[in-house]
Backbone as CSV, one residue per row, in Angstrom:
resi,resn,N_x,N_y,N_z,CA_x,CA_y,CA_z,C_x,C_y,C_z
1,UNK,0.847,-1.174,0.000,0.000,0.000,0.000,0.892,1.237,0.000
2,UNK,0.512,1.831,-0.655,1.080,3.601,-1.038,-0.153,4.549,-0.568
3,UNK,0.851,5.652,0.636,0.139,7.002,0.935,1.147,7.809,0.293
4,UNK,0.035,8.757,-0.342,0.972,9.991,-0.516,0.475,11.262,-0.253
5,UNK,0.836,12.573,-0.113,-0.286,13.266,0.328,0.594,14.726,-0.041
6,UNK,0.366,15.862,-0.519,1.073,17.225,-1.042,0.094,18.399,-0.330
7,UNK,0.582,19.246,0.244,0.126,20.320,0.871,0.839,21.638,0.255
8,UNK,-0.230,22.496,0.160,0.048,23.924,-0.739,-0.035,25.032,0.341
9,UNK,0.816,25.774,0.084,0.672,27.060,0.876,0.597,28.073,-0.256
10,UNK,-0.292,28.117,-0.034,-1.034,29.355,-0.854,-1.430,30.850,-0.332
11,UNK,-1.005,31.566,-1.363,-0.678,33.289,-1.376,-2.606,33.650,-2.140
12,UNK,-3.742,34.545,-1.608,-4.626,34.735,-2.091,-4.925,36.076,-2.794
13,UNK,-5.352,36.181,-3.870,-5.105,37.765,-4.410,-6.222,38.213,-3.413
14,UNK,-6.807,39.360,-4.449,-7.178,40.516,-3.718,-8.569,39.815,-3.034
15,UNK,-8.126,39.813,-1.476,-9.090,39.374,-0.438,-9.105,40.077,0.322
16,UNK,-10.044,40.829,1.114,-10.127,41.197,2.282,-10.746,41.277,3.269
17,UNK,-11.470,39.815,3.175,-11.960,39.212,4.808,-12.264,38.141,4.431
18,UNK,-12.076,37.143,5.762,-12.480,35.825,5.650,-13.788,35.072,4.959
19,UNK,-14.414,36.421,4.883,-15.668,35.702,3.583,-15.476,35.794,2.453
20,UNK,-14.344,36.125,1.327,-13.855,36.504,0.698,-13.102,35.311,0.563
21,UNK,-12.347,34.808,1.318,-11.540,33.711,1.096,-12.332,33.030,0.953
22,UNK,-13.339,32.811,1.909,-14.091,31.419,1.385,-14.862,31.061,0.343
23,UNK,-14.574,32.311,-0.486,-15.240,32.253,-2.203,-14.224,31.918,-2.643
24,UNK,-13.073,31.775,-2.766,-12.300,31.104,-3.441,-11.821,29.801,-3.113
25,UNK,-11.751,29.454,-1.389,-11.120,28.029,-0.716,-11.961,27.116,-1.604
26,UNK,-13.251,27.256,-0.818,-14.652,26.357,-1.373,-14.551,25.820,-2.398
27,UNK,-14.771,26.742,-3.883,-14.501,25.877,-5.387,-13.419,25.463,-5.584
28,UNK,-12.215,25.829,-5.046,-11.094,24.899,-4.789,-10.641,23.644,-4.621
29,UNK,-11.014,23.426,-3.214,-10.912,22.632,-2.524,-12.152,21.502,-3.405
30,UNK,-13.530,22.157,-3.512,-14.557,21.104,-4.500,-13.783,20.912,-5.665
31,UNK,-13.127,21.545,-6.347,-12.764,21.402,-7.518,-11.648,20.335,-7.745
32,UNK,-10.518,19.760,-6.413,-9.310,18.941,-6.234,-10.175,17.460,-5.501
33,UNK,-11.635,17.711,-5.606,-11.984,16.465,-5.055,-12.298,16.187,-6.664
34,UNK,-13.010,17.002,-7.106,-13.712,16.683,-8.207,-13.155,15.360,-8.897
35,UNK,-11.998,15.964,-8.999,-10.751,16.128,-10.170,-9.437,14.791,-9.666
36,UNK,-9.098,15.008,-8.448,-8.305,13.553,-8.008,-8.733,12.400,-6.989
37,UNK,-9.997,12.924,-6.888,-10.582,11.725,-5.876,-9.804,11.142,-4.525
38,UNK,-9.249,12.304,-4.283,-8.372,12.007,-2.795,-9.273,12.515,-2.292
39,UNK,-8.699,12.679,-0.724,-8.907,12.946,0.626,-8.511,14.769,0.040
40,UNK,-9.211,15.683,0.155,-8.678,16.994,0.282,-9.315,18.498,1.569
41,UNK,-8.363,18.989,1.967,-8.869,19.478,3.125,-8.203,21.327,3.495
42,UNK,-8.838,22.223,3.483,-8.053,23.047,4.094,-7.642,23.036,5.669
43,UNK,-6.102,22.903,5.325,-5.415,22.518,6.629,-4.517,23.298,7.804
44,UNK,-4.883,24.540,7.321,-4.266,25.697,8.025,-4.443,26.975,7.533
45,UNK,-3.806,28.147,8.455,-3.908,29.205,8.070,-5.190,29.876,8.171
46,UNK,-6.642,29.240,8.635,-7.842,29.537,8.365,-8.259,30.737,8.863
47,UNK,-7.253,31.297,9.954,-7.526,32.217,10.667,-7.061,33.578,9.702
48,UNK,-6.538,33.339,8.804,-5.741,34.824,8.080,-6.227,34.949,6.639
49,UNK,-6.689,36.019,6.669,-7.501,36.059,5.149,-6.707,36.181,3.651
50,UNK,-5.906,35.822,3.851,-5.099,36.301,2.552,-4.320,35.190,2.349
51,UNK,-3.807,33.977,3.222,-3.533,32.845,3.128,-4.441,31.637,3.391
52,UNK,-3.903,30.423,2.840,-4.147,29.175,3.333,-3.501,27.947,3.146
53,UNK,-3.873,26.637,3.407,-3.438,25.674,3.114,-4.123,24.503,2.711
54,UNK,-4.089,23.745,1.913,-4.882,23.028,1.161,-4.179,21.579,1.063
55,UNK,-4.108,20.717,1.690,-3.993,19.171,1.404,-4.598,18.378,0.412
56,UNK,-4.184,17.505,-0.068,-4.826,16.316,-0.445,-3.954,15.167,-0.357
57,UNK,-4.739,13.765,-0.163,-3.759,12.646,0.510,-4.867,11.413,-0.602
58,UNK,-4.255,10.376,-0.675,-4.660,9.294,-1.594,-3.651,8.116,-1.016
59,UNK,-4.461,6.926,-1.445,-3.664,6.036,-1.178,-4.529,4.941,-2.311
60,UNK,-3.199,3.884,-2.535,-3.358,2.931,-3.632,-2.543,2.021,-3.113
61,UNK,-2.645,0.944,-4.353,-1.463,-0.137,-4.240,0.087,0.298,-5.399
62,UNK,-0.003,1.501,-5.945,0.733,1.813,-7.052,1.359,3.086,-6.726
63,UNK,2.588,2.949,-6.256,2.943,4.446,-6.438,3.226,4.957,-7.528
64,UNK,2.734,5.081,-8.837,2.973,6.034,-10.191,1.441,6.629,-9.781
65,UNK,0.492,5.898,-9.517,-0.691,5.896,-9.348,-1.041,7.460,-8.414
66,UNK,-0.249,6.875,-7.563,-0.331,8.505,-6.133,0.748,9.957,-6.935
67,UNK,1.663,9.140,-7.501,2.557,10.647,-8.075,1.784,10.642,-9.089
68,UNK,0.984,10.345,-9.928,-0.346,10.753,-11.093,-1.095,12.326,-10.260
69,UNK,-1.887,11.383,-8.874,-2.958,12.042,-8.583,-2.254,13.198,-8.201
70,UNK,-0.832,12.978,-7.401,-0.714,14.593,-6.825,-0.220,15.435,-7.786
71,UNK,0.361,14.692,-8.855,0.826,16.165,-10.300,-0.667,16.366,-10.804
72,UNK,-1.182,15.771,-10.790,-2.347,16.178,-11.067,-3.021,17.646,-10.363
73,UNK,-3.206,17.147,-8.871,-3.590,17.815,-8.127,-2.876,19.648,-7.735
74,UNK,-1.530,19.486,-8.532,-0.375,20.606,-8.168,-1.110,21.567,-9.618
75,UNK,-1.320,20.705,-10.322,-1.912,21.334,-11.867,-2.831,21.923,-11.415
76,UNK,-3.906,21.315,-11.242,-5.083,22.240,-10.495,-5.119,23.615,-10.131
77,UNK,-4.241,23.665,-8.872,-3.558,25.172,-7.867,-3.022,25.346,-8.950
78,UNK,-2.393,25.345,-9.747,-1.533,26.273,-10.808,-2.244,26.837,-11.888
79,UNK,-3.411,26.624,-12.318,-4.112,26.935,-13.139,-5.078,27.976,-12.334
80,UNK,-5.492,28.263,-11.688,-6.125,29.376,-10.664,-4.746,30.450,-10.964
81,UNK,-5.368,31.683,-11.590,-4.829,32.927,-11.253,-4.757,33.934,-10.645
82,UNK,-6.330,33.814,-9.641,-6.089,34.544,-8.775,-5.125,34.533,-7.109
83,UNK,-4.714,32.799,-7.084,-4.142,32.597,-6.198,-2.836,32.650,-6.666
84,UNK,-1.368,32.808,-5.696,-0.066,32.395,-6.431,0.171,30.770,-5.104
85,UNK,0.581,30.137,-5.729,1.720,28.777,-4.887,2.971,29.467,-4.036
86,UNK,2.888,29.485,-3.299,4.113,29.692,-2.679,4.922,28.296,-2.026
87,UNK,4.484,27.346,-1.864,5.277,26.025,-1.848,4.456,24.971,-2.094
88,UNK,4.324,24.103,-2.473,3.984,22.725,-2.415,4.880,21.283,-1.551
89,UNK,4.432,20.822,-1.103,5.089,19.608,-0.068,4.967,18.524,-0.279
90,UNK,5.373,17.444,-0.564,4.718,16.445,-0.817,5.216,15.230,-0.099
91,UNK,4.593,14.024,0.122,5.540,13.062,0.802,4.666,11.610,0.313
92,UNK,5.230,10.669,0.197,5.171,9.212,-0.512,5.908,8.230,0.028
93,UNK,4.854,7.075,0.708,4.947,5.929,1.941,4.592,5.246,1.431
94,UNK,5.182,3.848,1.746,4.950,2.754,1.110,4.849,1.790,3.006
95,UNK,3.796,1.115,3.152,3.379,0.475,4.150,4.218,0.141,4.623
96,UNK,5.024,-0.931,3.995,6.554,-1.640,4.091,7.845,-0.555,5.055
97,UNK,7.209,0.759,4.985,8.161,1.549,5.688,8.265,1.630,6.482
């Protein structure tokens, strides 16, 4: 079994209050379930309106399978222009570890 799981720290354009962010987290975050059928979650930062953090985690028996879903998933955040990436994280476990 393979976990893998990539977390974004994300820069938000022009926001200025937490209801504001959550017009953009929301179709986001729906949009990386849509789209890689992981586990996806905002995972920090919730308190500051102009940032956040966005997970998604998957698991298979294939790791090409999990590095698919998360380039996948990095594509996603990169195609949004109103947000910028400021890092992506990623990490890939194999049970056996």
């Amino acid at each position: 079994m393979w976990v893998g799981w990539i977390e974004f720290d994300i820069l938000l354009g022009d926001v200025h209050s937490l209801k504001e962010k959550r017009h953009i987290v929301r179709p986001l975050v729906a949009e990386l379930r849509r789209h890689t059928e992981g586990s996806v979650a905002e995972t920090g930062l919730q308190d500051l309106h102009r940032r956040t953090a966005i997970a998604v985690a998957v698991v298979s028996g294939d790791p090409a399978h999990v590095r698919h879903v998360l380039d996948r998933a990095e594509g996603i955040v990169l195609e949004h222009p109103e947000i910028t990436l400021l890092s992506a994280r990623r990490r890939l476990h194999s049970s056996d570890d």
